[in-house]
C-alpha positions, 0 to 999 in steps of 0.5 A: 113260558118263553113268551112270558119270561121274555116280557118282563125283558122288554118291560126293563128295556122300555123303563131304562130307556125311558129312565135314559130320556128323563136324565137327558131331560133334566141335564138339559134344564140344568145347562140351558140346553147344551146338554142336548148337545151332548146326547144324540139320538142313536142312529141304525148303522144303516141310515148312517152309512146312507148320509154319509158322504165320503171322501177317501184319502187320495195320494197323488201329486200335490200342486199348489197355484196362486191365481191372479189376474193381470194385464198383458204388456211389452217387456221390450217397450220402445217408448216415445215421451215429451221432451219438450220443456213446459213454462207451465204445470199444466204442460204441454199440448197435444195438437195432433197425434196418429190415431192408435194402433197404427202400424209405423215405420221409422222416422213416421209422424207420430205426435205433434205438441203445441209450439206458439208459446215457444215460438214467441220465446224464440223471436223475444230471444233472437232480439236478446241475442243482437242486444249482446252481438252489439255489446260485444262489439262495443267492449272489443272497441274499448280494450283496443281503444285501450290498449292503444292509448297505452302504446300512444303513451310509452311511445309518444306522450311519454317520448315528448314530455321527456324530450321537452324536459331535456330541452329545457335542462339543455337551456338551463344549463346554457343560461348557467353557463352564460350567467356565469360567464357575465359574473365574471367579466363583471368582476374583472370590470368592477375590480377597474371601476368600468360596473358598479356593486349594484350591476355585479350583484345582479349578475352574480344573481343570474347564475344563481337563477339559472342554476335552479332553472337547471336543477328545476329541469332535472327534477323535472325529468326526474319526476317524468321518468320514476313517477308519471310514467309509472302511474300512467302506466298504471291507470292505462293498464286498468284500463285495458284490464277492464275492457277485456273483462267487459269484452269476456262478459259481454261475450258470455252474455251473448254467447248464453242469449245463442244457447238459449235461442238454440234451446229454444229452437230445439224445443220447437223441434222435439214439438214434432215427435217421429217413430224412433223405430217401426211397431204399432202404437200403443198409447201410454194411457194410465189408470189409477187404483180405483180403475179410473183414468189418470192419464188419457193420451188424445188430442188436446190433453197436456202432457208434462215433461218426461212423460211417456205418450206412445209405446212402440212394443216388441210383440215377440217379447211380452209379460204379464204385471199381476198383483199379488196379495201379501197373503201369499207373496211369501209363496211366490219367488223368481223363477216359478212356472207359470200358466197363463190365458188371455181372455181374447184367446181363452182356448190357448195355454200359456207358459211363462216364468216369474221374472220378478216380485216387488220388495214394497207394497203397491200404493194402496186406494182411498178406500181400502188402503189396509190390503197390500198388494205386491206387483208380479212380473210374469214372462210370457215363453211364446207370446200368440199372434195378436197378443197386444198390451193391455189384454187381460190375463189370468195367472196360475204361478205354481208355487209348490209341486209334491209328489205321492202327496195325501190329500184330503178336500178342505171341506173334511177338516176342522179344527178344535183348540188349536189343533187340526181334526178329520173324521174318519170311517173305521170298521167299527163306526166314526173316528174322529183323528187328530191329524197335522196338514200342510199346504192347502190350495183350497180345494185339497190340503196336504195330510202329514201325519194321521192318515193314510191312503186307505182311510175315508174322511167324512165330507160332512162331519158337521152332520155326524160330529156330535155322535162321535167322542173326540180326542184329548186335546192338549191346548197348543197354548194359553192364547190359543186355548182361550181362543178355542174356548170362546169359538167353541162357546159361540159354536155352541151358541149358535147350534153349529159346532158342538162339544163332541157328545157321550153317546158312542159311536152309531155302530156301537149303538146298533148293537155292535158293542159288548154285551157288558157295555149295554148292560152298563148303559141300560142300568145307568140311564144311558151313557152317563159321563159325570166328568163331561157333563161337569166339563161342558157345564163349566165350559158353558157357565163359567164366564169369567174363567175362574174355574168355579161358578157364581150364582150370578153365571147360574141359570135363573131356574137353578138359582133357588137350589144353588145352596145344596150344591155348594158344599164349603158355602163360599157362595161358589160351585167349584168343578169338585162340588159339581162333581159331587153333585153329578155322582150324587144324582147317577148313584141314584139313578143307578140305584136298585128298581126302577120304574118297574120295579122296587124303588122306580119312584125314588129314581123318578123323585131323585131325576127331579131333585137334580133336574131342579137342583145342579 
């Protein structure tokens, strides 16, 4: 009796898993296949615990290090740079130098540059510099010459000509006075008849004569004193003016043709360069972007001025110059702790501190110009014995320490529309939990809120996402809502990431969930969800986002039938039709009988009829 009764049981078992797969089959040909993704297989709690691999929630102490690699050099750098003034933008040459690493002492022989150029300068210059001795000479000699012609004036020229003028007047005035003397008498001899008119005018005329002569005389004098000796005061003062400005000029001349023979002969000088104080030599090599040589420091290269060509480095003080990517650099301040290992002594730590962050980019390469990178100065606290610039190193700057900090590995983290999810282990199966992170340093990310130190992640969640229902999840916003969508859409099409599936959880499809619910599940064909099988279709075909479906976005084979389902016939399927639909087909698959039993064709001939139509 009991074996009897106990088939029929099975029987209805076997149709309504039977019926489960059917529907399963046909929601698959209405969406293209991404209803597969919605059902899976149920798995035994058994063979779920065993492809689990589980991680628990560890709370310890968070650090977060940014590591970068970077070169060894002095901060205390004695450098040695050409000070020597090149004609040319080739510079000058490098004739000889001491080779490279070489211990020096002060006042050692370092480099020597080439100095024919101005040595030839220097000989053109000295004849310049005896051209300009002479002209001085010769300027001195014309404002003495000068200022003597003057003193020969006002104290002979001068002195002669006015004593010349007052012997004239004296004569003058004695010719008047003997003119007139002779008038007279010649008067008192015409008045007795002894001269006759003619002898008495012409004496009258002498004194008139010798009158003028005296007033000529003076005028002249006059003239001497007022007029000529000022203006020849004049020219002769021009004169001595500029002989002392051609004196002043000539003497500049000269003395600019001796600052640039000094000049010259300074440069000569600086073509040797000796150790300013002892270290060993580093050349001032440079390489640019690409890793290539700029600037090789050897004999026979050309340096310019200014540039450096030895550093002397103090080994006691030396740093690490590191570049940063902008990525991080918000991360990285003055100060940090720092760990650092030199390639040549890997077994040594380190420590050192960040003593200073670029404000500006590095100048970026040809090839990559769009990565910035920032330059990081990193002091090295107890630099070892051998340590020498250009060593490579690399550095861990601790960014950010937090104690008694939840931490999951990054692996067991994934995101969906904009939020952050882990799947956990629970007693009763899977979880997926929205959780929210911190910092991460790619290896551990910081869990804020949503877990606990005694829940376990799933390491792979990608292997069990599909058998879990995920939470409602509330787009952060419409940006990145869209965005969510269009990386869910590719996910699905590529098979990787799933929308989360109906199915419940693998414990409760071993036999954990409530009698009701199984009686549930078997008369429905299986956990039917009309409501996201809608949401999946929508999100899968709507591919211009209006909310509803054209024939266009319908797959072919359901094209024939997409009049049946659109209810108002504005030549669309909007989610409430869908909808429709979906409820139309589970109340007949939910229907009385199944295949076993009354009515199980009519479920059979309704699975088909919604397979091929929506």
């Amino acid at each position: 009796m009991t074996s009897q009764s106990a088939l029929p049981d099975r029987s209805s078992r076997r149709a309504a898993i039977f019926r489960g797969l059917l529907v399963v089959i046909a929601i698959a040909v209405m969406v293209g296949g991404s209803g597969l993704a919605y059902f899976k297989p149920w798995r035994s709690k058994s063979n779920l615990s065993s492809r689990l691999v589980l991680q628990p929630v560890k709370q310890d102490l968070f650090i977060y290090e940014v590591t970068e690699q970077g070169e060894i050099e002095s901060s205390a750098n004695v450098e040695v740079a050409c000070e020597v003034q090149s004609k040319n933008t080739a510079g000058t040459a490098i004739l000889e130098i001491v080779p490279e690493g070489t211990n020096v002492k002060v006042n050692d022989f370092l480099v020597r540059l080439d100095s024919s150029a101005l040595r030839e300068e220097l000989s053109q210059q000295q004849i310049l510099c005896n051209t300009s001795a002479a002209a001085v000479i010769q300027a001195e000699s014309a404002l003495n010459t000068a200022k003597i012609s003057r003193e020969e004036y006002l104290n002979g020229t001068f002195r002669q000509e006015e004593q010349i003028i007052q012997s004239e007047i004296s004569v003058a005035e004695e010719s008047l006075r003997r003119a007139e003397d002779y008038a007279l008498h010649s008067e008192k001899l015409a008045a007795k008849g002894y001269v006759t008119s003619l002898q008495l005018d012409a004496d009258k005329f002498a004194v008139e004569k010798a009158k003028m002569d005296l007033a000529t005389a003076n005028t002249k004098l006059n003239v001497l004193r007022d007029y000529t000796r000022a203006k020849m005061l004049s020219t002769l003062e021009a004169d001595i003016k500029t002989a002392d400005a051609n004196l002043k000029s000539q003497q500049n001349t000269h003395a600019l043709d001796q600052d640039k023979l000094k000049h010259i002969q300074l440069q000569i000088d600086r073509c040797e360069l000796k150790a300013p104080a002892a270290g060993q030599v580093v050349y001032a090599n440079k390489s640019d972007r690409r890793g290539s040589s700029d600037v090789v420091i050897e004999a026979g290269a050309s340096v310019r001025e200014r540039q450096v060509i030895i550093r002397l480095p103090d080994p006691t003080k030396m740093q690490v110059k590191a570049k940063i990517n902008e990525s991080r650099i918000d991360r990285v301040r003055a100060g940090q702790p720092a760990v650092i290992r030199l390639d040549a002594f890997p077994e040594i730590e380190l420590t050192g501190a960040v003593t200073k962050v670029d404000d500006y980019p590095l100048p970026g390469n040809w090839f990559n110009s769009s990565v910035k990178e920032y330059g990081t100065t990193i002091e090295i606290t107890a630099p070892p014995p051998g340590s020498r610039p250009g060593m490579t190193a690399e550095v861990k700057i601790r960014v950010e320490e937090t104690p008694n900090a939840l931490q999951v590995p990054v692996q067991a983290v994934f995101e969906r529309a904009g939020h952050t999810l882990a799947l956990v282990r629970t007693p009763t199966g899977l979880e997926a939990r929205k959780i929210e992170i911190g910092s991460t340093n790619e290896k551990f990310v910081v869990v804020r809120s949503g877990l606990s130190a005694a829940d376990q992640v799933v390491m792979n969640y990608k292997t069990f996402i599909d058998t879990v229902d995920l939470p409602v999840l509330p787009p952060i916003d419409a940006e990145r809502e869209l965005i969510a969508k269009r990386s869910n859409a590719k996910s699905d099409a590529s098979g990787e990431v799933r929308p989360a599936s109906a199915v419940a959880s693998a414990a409760q499809a071993d036999g954990n969930a409530p009698d009701g619910e199984k009686k549930k599940r078997d008369a429905g064909g299986g956990n039917f969800d009309p409501a996201a099988i809608v949401g999946m279709i929508m999100q899968r075909n709507d591919k211009d986002g209006d909310g509803k479906l054209a024939e266009s976005e319908v797959d072919e084979r359901m094209r024939p039938n997409f009049a049946r389902s659109d209810a108002n016939s504005d030549g669309f399927i909007d989610r409430a039709e869908l909808l429709a639909a979906m409820n139309r087909m589970r109340a007949q698959m939910a229907g009385a009988g199944g295949p076993g039993g009354p009515g199980g064709g009519g479920a059979i001939a309704a699975t088909s009829a919604g397979a091929s139509g929506l």
